[in-house]
C-alpha positions in Angstrom: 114.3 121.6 79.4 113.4 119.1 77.2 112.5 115.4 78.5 111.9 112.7 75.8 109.7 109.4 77.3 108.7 106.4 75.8 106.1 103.7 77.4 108.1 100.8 77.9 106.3 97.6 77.7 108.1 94.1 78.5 106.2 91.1 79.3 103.5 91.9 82.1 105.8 95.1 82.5 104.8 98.9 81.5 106.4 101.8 82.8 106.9 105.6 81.6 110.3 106.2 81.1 111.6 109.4 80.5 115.1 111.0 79.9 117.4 114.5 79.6 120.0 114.6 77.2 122.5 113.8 80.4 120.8 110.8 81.4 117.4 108.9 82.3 115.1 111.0 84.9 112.2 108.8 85.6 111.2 105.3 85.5 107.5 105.1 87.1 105.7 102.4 88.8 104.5 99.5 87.1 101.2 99.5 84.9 101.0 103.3 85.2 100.7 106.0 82.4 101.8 109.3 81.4 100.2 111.1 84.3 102.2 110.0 86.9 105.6 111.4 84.7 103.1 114.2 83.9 102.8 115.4 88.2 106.4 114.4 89.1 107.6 117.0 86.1 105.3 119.6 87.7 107.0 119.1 91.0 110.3 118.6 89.2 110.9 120.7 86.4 107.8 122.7 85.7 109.2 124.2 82.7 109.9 120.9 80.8 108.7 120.4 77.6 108.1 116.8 76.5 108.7 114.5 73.7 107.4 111.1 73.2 110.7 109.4 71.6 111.3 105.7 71.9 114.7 105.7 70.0 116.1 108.3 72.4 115.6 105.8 75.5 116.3 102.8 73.5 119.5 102.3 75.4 117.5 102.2 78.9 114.9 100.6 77.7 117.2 97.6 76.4 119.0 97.4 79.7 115.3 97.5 81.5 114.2 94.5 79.4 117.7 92.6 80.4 117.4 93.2 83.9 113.6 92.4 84.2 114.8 89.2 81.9 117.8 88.3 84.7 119.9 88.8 82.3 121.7 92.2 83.8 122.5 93.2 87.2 124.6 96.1 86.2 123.3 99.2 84.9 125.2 101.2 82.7 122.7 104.2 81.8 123.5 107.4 82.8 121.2 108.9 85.4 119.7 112.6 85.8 118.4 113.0 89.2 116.8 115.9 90.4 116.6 116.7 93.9 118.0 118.1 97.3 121.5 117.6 98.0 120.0 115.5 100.9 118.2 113.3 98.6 120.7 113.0 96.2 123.2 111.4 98.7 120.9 109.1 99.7 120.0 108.3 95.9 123.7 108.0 95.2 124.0 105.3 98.6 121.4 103.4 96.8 123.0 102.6 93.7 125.8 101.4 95.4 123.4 98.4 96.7 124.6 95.4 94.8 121.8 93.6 93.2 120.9 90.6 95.2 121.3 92.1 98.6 119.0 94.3 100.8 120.4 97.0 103.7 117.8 99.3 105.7 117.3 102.9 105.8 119.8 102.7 109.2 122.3 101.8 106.9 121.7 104.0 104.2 121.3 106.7 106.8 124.7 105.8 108.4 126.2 105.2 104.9 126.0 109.4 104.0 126.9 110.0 107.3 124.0 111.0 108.9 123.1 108.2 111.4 120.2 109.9 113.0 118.4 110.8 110.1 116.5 107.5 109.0 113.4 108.6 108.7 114.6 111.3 106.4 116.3 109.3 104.5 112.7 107.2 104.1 111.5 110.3 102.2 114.3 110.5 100.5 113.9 107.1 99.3 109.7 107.3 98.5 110.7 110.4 96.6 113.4 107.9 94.3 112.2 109.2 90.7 114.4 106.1 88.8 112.9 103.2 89.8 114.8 99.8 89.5 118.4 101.5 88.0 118.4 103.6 91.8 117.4 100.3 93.5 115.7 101.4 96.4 113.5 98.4 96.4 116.6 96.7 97.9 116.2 98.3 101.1 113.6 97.0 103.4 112.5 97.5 107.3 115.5 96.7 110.1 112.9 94.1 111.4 113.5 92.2 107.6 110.0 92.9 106.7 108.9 94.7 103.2 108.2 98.5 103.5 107.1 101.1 101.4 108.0 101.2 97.8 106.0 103.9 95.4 105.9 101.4 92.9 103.8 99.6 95.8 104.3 96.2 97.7 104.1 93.7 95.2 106.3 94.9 92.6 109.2 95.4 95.2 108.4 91.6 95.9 108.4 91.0 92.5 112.2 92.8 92.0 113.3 91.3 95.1 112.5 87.5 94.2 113.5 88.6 89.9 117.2 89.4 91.8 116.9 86.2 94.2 117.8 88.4 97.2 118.9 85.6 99.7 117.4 87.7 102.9 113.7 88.5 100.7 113.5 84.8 100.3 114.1 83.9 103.9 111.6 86.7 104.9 108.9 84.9 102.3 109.1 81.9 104.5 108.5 83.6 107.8 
């Protein structure tokens, strides 16, 4: 399969971004490199082959830049996730978080209909290969606190207050 990636660099933003011909499959954690596309493709799709080609992802890109800007809150990019069914759902739940707001992993677990499964669906969730377009930096702990995010802690605060989430900036004065 072949996967084209760019390095996508915005302000004090730089992700790896990387796409199929159906849609984008990976946005990684701010201020990494290639390596951290380079392991989730082993785990992924071990047979990919890969093309560094920035015009292929320009359209992501330029929706990344708006968003990170605060100039979008839609996306509009096609996605490509690859996963369990399980994960999937939940990944599909997530994007249906509208920007601004936070839920919890209670009501993404109840949202696929699996109630009892929240800590499943907290796998599911750290295992979210598109960062920001599958917003799971949206959901935080049932007690309102912050909680794990592979991009790590600060750049889900940093999404969270770019999106002026009303219940992130009531938790930042607790």
């Amino acid at each position: 399969m072949d996967i084209y990636w760019t390095n996508f660099k915005h302000h004090e933003w730089q992700m790896v971004v990387a796409a199929t011909k159906k849609g984008i499959c990976y946005i990684s954690s701010n201020q990494s490199s290639f390596d951290e596309l380079e392991d989730w493709l082993k785990k992924r799709i071990p047979k990919a082959i890969c093309y560094e080609n920035p015009e292929k992802l320009h359209h992501c890109t330029r929706e990344l830049a708006a968003y990170l800007d605060g100039t979008l809150n839609v996306f509009s990019m096609s996605v490509d996730l690859f996963g369990t069914g399980f994960q999937q759902d939940v990944w599909n739940a997530l994007q249906q978080i509208p920007y601004g707001t936070t839920t919890n992993y209670a009501d993404i677990a109840a949202s696929i209909g699996r109630p009892s499964a929240v800590r499943a669906v907290g796998g599911a969730i750290g295992a979210n290969p598109i960062l920001i377009a599958v917003p799971c930096h949206r959901v935080i702990g049932k007690n309102g606190k912050l909680t794990g995010f592979r991009g790590g802690l600060d750049m889900k605060k940093k999404l969270l207050e770019l999106e002026g989430t009303r219940e992130f900036a009531s938790m930042s004065r607790a």
